[in-house]
Backbone as ProteinMPNN parsed JSONL, in Angstrom:
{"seq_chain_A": "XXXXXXXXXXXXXXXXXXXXXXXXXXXXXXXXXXXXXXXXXXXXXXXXXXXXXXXXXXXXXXXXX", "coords_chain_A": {"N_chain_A": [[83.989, 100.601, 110.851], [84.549, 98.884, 107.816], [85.751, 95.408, 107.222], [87.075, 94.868, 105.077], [87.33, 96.771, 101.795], [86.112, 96.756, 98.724], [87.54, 97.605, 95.77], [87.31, 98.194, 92.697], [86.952, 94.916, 92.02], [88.945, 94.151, 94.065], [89.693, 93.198, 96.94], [90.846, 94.771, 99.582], [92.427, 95.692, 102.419], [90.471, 97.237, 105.107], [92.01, 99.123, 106.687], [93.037, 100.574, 104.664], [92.376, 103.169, 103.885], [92.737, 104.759, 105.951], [95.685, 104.618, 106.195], [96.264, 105.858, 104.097], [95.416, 108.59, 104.185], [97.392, 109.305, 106.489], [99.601, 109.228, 104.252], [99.118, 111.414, 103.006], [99.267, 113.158, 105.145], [101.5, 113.211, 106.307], [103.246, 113.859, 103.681], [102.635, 117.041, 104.141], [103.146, 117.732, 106.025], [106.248, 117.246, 105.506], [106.545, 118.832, 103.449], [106.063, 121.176, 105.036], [107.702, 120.838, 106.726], [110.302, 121.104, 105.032], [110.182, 123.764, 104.358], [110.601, 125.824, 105.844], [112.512, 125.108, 107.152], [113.075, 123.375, 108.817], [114.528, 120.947, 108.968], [117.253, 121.07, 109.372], [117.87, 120.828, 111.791], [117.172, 118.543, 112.608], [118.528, 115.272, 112.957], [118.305, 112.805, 111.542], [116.425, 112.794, 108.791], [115.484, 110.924, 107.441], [114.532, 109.435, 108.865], [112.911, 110.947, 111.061], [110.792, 111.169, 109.145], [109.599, 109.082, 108.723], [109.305, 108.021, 111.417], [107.158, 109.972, 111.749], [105.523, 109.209, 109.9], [104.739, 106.498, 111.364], [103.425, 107.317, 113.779], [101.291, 108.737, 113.468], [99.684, 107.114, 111.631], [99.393, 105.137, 113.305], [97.783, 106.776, 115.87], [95.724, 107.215, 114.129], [94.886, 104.282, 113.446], [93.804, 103.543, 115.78], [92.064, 104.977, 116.45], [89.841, 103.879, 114.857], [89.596, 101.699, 116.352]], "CA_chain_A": [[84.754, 100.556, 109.627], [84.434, 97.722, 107.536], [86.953, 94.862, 107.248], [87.371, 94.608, 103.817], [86.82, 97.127, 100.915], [86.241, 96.782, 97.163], [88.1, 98.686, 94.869], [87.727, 97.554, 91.234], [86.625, 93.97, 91.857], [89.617, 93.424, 94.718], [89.143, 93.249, 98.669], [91.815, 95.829, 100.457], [92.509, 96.219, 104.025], [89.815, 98.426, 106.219], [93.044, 100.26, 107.283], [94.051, 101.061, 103.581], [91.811, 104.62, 104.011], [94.155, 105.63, 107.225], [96.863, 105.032, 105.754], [96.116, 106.784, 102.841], [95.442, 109.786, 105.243], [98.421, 109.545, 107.118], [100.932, 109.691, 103.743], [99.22, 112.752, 102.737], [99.331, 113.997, 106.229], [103.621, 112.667, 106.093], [103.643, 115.038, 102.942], [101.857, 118.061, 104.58], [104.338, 117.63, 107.4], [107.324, 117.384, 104.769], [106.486, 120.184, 102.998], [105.882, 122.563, 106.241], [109.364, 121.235, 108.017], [110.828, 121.58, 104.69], [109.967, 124.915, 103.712], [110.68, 126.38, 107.092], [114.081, 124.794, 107.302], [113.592, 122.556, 110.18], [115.296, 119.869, 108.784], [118.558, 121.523, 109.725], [118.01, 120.819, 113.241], [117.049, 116.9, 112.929], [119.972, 114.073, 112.929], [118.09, 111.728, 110.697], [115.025, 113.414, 108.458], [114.356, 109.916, 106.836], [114.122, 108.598, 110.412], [111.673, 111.83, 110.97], [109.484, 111.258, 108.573], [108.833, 107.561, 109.34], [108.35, 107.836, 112.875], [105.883, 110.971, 112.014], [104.244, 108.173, 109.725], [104.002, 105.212, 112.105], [102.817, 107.637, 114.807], [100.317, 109.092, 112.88], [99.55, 105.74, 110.661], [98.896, 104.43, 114.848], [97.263, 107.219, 115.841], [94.277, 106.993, 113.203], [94.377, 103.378, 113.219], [93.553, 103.719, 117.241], [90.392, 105.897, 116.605], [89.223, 102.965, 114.301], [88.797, 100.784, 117.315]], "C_chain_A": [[84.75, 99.116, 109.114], [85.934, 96.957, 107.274], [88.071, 95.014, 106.015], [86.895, 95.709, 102.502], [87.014, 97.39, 99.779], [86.561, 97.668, 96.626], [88.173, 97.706, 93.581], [87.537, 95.753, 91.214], [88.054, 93.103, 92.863], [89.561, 93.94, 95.911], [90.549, 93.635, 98.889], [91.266, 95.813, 101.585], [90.995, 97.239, 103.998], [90.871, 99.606, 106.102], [93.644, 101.08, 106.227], [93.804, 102.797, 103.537], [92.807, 105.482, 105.093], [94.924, 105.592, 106.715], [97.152, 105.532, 104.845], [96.589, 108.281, 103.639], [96.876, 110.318, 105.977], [99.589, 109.724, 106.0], [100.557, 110.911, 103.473], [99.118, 113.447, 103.468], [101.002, 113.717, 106.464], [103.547, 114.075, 105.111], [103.201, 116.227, 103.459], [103.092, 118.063, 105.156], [105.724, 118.188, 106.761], [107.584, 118.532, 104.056], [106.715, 121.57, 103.771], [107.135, 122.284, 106.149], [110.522, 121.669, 107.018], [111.367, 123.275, 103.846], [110.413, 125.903, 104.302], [112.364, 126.362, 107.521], [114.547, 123.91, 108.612], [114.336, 121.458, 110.27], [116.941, 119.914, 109.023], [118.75, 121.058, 111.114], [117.72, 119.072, 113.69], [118.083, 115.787, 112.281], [119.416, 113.55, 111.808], [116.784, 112.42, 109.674], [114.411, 112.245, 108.067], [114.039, 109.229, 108.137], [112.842, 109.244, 111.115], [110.744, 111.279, 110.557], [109.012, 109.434, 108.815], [108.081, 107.222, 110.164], [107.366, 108.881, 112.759], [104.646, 109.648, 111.151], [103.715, 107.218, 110.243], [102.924, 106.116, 113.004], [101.574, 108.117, 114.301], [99.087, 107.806, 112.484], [98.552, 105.334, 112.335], [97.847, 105.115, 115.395], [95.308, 107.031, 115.576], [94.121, 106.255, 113.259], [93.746, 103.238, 114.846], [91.826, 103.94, 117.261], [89.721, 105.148, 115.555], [88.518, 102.306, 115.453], [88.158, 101.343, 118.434]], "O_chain_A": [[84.932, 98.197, 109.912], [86.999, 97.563, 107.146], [89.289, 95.187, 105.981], [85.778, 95.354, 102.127], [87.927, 98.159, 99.481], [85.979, 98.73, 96.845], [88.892, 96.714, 93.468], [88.078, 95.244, 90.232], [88.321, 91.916, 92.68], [89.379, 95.153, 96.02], [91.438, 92.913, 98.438], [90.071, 95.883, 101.871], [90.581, 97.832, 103.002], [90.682, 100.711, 105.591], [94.452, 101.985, 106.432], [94.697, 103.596, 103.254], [93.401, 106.551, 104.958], [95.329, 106.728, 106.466], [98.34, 105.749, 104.604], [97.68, 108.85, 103.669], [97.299, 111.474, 105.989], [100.602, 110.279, 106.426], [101.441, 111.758, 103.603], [98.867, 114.591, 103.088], [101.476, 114.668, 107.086], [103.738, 115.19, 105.596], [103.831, 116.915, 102.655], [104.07, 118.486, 104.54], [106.296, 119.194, 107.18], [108.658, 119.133, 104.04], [107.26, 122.613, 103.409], [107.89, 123.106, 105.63], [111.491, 122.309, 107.426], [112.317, 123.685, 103.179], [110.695, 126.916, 103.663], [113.116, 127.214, 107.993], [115.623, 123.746, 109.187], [114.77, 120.986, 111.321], [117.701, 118.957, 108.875], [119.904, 120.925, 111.523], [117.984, 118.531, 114.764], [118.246, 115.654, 111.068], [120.09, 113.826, 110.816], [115.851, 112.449, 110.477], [113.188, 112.126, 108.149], [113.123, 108.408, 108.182], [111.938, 108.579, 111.622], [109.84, 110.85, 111.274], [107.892, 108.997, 109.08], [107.004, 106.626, 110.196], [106.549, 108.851, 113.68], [103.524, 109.291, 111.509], [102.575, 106.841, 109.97], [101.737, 105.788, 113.021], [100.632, 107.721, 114.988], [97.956, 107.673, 112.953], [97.324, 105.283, 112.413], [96.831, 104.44, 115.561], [94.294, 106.856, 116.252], [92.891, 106.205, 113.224], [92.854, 102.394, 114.753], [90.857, 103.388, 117.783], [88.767, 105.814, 115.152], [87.299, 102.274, 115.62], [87.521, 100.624, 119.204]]}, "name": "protein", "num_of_chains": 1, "seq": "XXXXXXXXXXXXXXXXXXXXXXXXXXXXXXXXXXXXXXXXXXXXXXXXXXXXXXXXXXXXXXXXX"}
């Protein structure tokens, strides 16, 4: 994966593609747990969905290196 990549004449992160991935894999997530009603059963949901994005976000950035 390269370090650096051009968008429009400005150098972005490598990692900006994962983490792309991982919010619209956060919304996927958000959508299921909220559709389902699982959010009834978790203390914090904005605390949820964070740690589903770091872990994820970590995850993918893992299988970079």
């Amino acid at each position: 994966m390269p370090r650096e990549i051009a968008l429009g004449g400005v150098l972005v992160p490598g990692l900006l593609v994962w983490f792309l991935l991982a919010v619209v894999l956060l919304l996927l997530f958000d959508w299921v747990v909220g559709r389902y009603g699982l959010y009834r059963y978790v203390w914090h949901p904005a605390l949820l969905r964070l740690a589903f994005l770091i872990c994820v976000f970590g995850g993918l950035a893992l299988l970079t290196f």
